[in-house]
N, C-alpha and C positions, 0 to 999 in steps of 0.2 A: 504494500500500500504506500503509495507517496503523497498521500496528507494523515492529519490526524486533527482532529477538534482540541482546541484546546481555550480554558479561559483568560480570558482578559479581563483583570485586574483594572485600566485604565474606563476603558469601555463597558464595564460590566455584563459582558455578556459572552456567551461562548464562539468560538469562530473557527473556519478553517484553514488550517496553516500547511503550506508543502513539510515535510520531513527535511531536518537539515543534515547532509549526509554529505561528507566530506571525507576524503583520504586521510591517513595520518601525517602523513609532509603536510598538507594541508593546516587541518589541524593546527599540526606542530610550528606553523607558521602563523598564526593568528592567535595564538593562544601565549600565555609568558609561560617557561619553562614546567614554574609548581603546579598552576591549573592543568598543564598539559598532562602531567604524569598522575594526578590523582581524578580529571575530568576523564580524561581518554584512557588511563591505562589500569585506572581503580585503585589507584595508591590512595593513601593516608596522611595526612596532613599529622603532627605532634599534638596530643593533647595542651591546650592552655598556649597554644600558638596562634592560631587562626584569627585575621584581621577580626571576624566580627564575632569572636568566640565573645564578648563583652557589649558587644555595640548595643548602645541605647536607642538610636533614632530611630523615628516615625515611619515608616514607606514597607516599600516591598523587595522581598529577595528576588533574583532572579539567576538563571541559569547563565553563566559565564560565558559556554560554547553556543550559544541560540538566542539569548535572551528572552524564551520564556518566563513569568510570573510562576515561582515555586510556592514562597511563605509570605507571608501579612507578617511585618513585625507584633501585632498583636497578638501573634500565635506563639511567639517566639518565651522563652522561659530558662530558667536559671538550673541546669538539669547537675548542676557539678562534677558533670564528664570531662570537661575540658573541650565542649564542641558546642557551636551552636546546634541548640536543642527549639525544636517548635514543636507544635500540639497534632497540628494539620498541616493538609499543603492550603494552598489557594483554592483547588478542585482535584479530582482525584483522575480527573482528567489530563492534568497537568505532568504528572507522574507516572513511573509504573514501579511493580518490581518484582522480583524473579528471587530464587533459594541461592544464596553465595554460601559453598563449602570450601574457600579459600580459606588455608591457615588451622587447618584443623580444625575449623568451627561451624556451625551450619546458622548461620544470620540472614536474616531480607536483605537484599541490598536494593536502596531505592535509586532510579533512574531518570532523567528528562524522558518523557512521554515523547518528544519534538525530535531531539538528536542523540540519545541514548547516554547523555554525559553521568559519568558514575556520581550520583552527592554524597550516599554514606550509607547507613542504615535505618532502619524503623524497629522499635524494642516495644515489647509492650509492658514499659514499666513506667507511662507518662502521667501526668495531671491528668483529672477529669476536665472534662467530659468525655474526652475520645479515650482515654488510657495509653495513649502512644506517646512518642517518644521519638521522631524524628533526628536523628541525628546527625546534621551536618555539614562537611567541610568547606571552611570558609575559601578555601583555593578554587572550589564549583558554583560559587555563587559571585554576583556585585549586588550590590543596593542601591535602591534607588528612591531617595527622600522624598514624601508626599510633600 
């Protein structure tokens, strides 16, 4: 399939976007080194390192390789992992995720629904209401101030 629905945060409404599907030279060229290796290639960013492992302000995450809308900073929460932690996405359309048994562990690992960029995981040991636990890396995301 070369679209996918996805929400728009700005617009409020859902829309249809082409799939962003690039090579990895590609990629590897439009992207700064650390996004590249934990976007494209599912690495990990260090606990208690991540630009917005702390960040306060207002607006919305968004996926670093596409710029799709991921999180509401109002979702977002103090999970003392060392990573930005949010409740929800924006829609669940925005996301996807699939079983990662990398590392001798069997964790979700959550995806851009748009270009497939790796963001982290999803635990379900989060705040209510959802119970989840988003997790993640601020090298897969930018922000973008309401």
């Amino acid at each position: 399939m070369d679209e996918v629905r996805i929400y728009d945060v700005a617009l409020g409404t859902v829309r249809t976007v082409a799939r962003c599907r690039l090579s990895g030279e590609e990629w590897r060229q439009r992207l700064a080194p650390e996004a590249f290796r934990v976007a494209r290639e599912g690495g990990t960013e260090p606990p208690f390192t991540g630009k917005y492992h702390a960040w306060k302000a207002t607006g919305v995450y968004r996926c670093v390789c596409c710029g799709t809308d991921l999180f509401l900073s109002e979702t977002k929460f103090d999970s003392g992992s060392g990573w930005p932690s949010f409740r929800a996405p924006v829609s669940n359309l925005n996301i996807r995720t699939q079983i990662d048994r990398r590392f001798g562990m069997v964790r979700t690992e959550v995806l851009c629904a748009r270009c497939d960029a790796h963001l982290g995981h999803v635990f379900e040991d989060g705040p209510p209401p959802t119970g989840l636990r988003y997790c993640i890396n601020s090298a897969s995301i930018v922000f973008a101030e309401k």
